[in-house]
C-alpha positions in Angstrom: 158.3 127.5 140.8 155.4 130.0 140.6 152.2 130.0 138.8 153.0 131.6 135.6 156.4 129.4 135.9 153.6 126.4 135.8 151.0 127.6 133.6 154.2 127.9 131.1 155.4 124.8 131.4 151.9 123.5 131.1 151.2 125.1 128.1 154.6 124.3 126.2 153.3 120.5 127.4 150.1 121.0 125.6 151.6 122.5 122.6 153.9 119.7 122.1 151.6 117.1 123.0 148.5 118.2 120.4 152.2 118.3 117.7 152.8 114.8 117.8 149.2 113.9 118.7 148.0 112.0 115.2 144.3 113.2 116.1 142.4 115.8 118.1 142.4 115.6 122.0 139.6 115.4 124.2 139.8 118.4 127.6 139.5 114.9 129.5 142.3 113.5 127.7 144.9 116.6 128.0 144.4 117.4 131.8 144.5 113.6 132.6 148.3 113.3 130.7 149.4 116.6 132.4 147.6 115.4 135.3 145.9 118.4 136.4 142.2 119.3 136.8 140.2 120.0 133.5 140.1 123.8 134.9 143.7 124.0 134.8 143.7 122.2 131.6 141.6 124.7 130.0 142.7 127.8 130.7 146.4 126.8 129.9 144.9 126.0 126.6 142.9 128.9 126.3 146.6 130.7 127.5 148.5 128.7 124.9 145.5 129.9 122.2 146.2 133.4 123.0 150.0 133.2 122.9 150.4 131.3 119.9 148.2 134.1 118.2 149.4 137.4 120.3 153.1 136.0 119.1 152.1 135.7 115.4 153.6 132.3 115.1 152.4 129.9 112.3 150.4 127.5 114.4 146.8 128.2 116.0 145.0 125.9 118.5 141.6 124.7 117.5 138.7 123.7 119.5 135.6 121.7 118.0 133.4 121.1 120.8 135.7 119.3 123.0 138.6 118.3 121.3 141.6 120.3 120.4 144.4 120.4 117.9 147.3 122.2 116.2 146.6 123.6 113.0 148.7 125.9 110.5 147.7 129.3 111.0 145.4 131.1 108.7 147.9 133.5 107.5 150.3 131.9 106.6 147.7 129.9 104.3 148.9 131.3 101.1 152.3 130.8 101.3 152.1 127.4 102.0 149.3 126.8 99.2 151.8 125.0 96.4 152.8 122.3 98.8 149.4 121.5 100.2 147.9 121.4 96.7 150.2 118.6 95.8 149.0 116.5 98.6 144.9 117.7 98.4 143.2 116.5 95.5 140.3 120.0 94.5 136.6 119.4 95.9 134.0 119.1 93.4 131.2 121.7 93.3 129.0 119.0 94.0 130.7 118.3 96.7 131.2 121.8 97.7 127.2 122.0 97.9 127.0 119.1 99.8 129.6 119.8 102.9 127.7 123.5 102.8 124.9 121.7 103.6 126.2 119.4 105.8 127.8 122.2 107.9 125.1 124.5 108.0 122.4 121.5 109.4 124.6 119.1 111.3 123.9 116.7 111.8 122.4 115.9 108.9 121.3 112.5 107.0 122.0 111.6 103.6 118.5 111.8 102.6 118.5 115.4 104.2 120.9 116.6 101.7 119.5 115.0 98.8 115.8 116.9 99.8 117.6 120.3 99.7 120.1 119.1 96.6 117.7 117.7 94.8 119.9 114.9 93.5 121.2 111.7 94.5 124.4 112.6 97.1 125.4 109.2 97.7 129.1 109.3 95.9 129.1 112.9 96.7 128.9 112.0 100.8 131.3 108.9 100.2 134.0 111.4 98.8 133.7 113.8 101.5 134.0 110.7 103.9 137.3 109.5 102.2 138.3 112.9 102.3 137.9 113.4 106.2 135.7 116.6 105.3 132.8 114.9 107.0 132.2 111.5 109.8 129.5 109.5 110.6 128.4 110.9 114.2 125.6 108.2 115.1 122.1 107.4 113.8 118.9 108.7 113.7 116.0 107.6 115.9 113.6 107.3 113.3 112.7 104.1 110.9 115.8 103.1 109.4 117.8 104.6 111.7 119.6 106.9 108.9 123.5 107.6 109.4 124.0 111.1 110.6 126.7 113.8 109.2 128.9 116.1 110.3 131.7 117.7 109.7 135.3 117.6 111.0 138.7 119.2 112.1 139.8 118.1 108.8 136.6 120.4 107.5 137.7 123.5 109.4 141.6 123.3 108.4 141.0 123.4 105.1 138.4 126.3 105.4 140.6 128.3 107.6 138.2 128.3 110.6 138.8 127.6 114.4 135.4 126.9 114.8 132.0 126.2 113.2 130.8 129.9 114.4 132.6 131.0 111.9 131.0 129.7 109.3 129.7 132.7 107.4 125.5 133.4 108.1 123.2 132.9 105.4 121.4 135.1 102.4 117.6 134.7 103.6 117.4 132.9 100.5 119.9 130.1 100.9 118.5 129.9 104.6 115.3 128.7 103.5 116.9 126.1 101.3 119.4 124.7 103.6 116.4 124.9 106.4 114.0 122.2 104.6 111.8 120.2 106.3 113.7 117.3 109.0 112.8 113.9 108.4 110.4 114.1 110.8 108.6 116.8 109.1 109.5 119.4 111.9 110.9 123.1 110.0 114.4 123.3 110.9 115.9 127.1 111.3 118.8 128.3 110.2 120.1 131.7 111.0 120.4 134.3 107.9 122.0 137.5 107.8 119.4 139.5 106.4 
């Protein structure tokens, strides 16, 4: 067998592995069930991200830090709008203003959101937690020790990203409202496109 014979057959592996794989894989994870050094495991992914776009097929491979999944292709988004609206209840602009937020400063408290909303975001942040659109990711080391935010694979499927540097930049003005003042009081940037 050659190389490319075994980079193949690795990559098919991977591909049908993150298919039935109910959640997103860690690099760890993937080259220990292949059994092959994380080197090997990543570029067959990063092979096996290429391929499945280069070959316009209707799955693309997403990576969020490091964990990866399967995910429906962006273009064929549209076409398979009707059946995912019956399972997908609409987000609420409330909602919608939150998880902007959320994404923009993650990882973010509760409290954090509410400076730059101006309102209280309690229901608002349960809803995008029932939702998967957002997940606890720790605490913060300050009085309190606030629950921190961020958002999730579920969050980038359902905006058609692969990854958060995607997310669009910034107006200069919506930049200095999502960058308010931390808890701490320290200025936190975010970066605009003007």
């Amino acid at each position: 067998m050659t190389d490319t014979d075994a980079a193949g057959d690795l990559g098919a592996f991977y591909e049908a592995l993150l298919f039935v794989a109910e959640r997103p894989l860690t690099l760890a994870e993937l080259a220990e069930q292949a059994s092959v050094p994380r080197l090997q495991a990543e570029a067959a992914l990063a092979t096996l991200e290429s391929d499945l776009e280069a070959a316009g097929r209707g799955l693309r491979l997403q990576r969020l830090s490091d964990e990866f999944q399967l995910v429906t292709a962006p273009e064929v988004a549209e076409r398979l709008a009707g059946y995912a609206a019956r399972e997908v209840a609409r987000v609420t602009p409330a909602a919608l203003e939150a998880l902007a937020i959320i994404a923009y400063r993650q990882p973010c408290t509760r409290s954090e959101v509410e400076r730059v909303r101006g309102v209280d975001s309690d229901y608002v942040i349960r809803s995008l937690l029932h939702r998967r659109l957002i997940a606890e990711v720790g605490r913060r080391d300050t009085p309190g020790r606030p629950i921190l935010y961020a958002t999730t694979f579920t969050f980038l499927e359902r905006f058609g990203l692969t990854s958060l540097d995607e997310l669009p930049a910034l107006s200069s003005n919506a930049a200095g409202m999502v960058a308010a003042t931390s808890a701490d009081g320290d200025a936190i940037r975010i970066p605009d496109a003007g």
